[in-house]
One Martini backbone bead per residue (centre of mass of N, CA, C, O) as a GRO file, in nm:
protein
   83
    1UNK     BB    1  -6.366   0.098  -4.366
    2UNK     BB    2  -6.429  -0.155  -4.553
    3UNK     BB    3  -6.176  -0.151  -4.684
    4UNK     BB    4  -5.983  -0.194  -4.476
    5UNK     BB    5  -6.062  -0.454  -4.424
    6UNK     BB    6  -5.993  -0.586  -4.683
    7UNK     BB    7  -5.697  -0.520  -4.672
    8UNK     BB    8  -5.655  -0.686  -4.475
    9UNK     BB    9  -5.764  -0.966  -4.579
   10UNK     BB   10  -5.553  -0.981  -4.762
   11UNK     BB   11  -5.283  -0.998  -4.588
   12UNK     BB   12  -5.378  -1.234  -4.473
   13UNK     BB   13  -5.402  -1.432  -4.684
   14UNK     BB   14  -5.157  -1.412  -4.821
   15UNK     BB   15  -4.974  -1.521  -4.583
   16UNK     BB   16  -5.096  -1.782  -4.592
   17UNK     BB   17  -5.037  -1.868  -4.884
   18UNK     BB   18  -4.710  -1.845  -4.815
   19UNK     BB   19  -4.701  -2.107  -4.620
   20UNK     BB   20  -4.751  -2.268  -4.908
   21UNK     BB   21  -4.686  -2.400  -5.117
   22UNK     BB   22  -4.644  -2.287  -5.465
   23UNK     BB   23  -4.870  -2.447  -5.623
   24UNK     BB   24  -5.108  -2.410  -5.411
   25UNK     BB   25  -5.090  -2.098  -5.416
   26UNK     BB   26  -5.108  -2.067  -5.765
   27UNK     BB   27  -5.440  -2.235  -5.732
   28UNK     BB   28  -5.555  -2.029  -5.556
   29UNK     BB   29  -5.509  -1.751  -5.699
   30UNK     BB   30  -5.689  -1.870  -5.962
   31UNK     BB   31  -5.951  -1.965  -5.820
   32UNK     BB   32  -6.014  -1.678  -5.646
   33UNK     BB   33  -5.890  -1.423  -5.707
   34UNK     BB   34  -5.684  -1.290  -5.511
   35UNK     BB   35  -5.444  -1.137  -5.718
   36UNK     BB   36  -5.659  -1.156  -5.980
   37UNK     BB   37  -5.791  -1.334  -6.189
   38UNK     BB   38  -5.973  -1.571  -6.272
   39UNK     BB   39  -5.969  -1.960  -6.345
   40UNK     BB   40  -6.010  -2.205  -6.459
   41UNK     BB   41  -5.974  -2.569  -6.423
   42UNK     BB   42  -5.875  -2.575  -6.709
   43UNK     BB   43  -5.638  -2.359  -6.711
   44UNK     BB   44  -5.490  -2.426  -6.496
   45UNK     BB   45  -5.408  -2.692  -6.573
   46UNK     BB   46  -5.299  -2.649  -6.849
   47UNK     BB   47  -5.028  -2.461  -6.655
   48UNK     BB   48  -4.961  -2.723  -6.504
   49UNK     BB   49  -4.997  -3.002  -6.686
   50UNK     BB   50  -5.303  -3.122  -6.545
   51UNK     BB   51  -5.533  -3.267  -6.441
   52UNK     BB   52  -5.864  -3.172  -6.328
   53UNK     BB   53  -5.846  -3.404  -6.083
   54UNK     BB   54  -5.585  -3.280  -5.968
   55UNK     BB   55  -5.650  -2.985  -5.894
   56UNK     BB   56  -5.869  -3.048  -5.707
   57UNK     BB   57  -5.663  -3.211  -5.491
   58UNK     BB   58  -5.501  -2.971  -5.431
   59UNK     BB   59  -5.666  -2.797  -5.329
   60UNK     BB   60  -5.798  -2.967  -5.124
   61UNK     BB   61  -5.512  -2.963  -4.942
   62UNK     BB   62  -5.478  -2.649  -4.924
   63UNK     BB   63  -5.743  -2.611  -4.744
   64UNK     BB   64  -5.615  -2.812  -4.553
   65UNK     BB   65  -5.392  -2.665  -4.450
   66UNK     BB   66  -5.526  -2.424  -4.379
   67UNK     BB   67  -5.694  -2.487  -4.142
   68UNK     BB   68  -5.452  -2.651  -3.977
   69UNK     BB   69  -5.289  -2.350  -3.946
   70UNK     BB   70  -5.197  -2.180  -3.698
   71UNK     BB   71  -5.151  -1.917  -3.820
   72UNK     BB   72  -5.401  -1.881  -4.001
   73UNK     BB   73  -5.590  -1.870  -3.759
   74UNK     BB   74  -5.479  -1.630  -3.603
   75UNK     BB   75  -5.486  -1.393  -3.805
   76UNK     BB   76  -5.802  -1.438  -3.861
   77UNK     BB   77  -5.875  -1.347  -3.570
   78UNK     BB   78  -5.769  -1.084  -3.552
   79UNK     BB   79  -5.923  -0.995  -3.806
   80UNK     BB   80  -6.189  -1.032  -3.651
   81UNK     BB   81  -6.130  -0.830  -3.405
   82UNK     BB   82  -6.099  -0.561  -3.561
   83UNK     BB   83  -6.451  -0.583  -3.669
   0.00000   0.00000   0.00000
């Protein structure tokens, strides 16, 4: 049963992180190993070609965009009446 609660919070993450930006997706999926393996902030920022205090902005952006996403809301509702 756990492990299907899991698989559920994870379409849910998808979802959410697929409604924003492309950039901000694919730093939130490497900072947080959400669909690979973690990468430090300095990895990304490598990979992004960009200083790692702007890493941190984007980040703080995209998590920002999360939390006041309404979609993103009813999601993660749905899925905690689930459990």
């Amino acid at each position: 049963m756990r492990r299907l609660y899991k698989t559920e919070l994870h379409k849910v993450m998808n979802k959410a992180l697929y409604s924003l930006p492309k950039r901000f997706e694919k730093i939130l999926n490497m900072k947080y190993g959400i669909n690979n393996r973690k990468y430090t902030v300095e990895q990304i920022a490598k990979q992004f070609k960009l200083s790692k205090q702007r890493i941190y902005v984007e980040e703080k952006n995209a998590l920002k965009m999360l939390r006041e996403s309404k979609a993103y809301s009813e999601m993660l509702r749905i899925y905690l009446d689930m459990s």
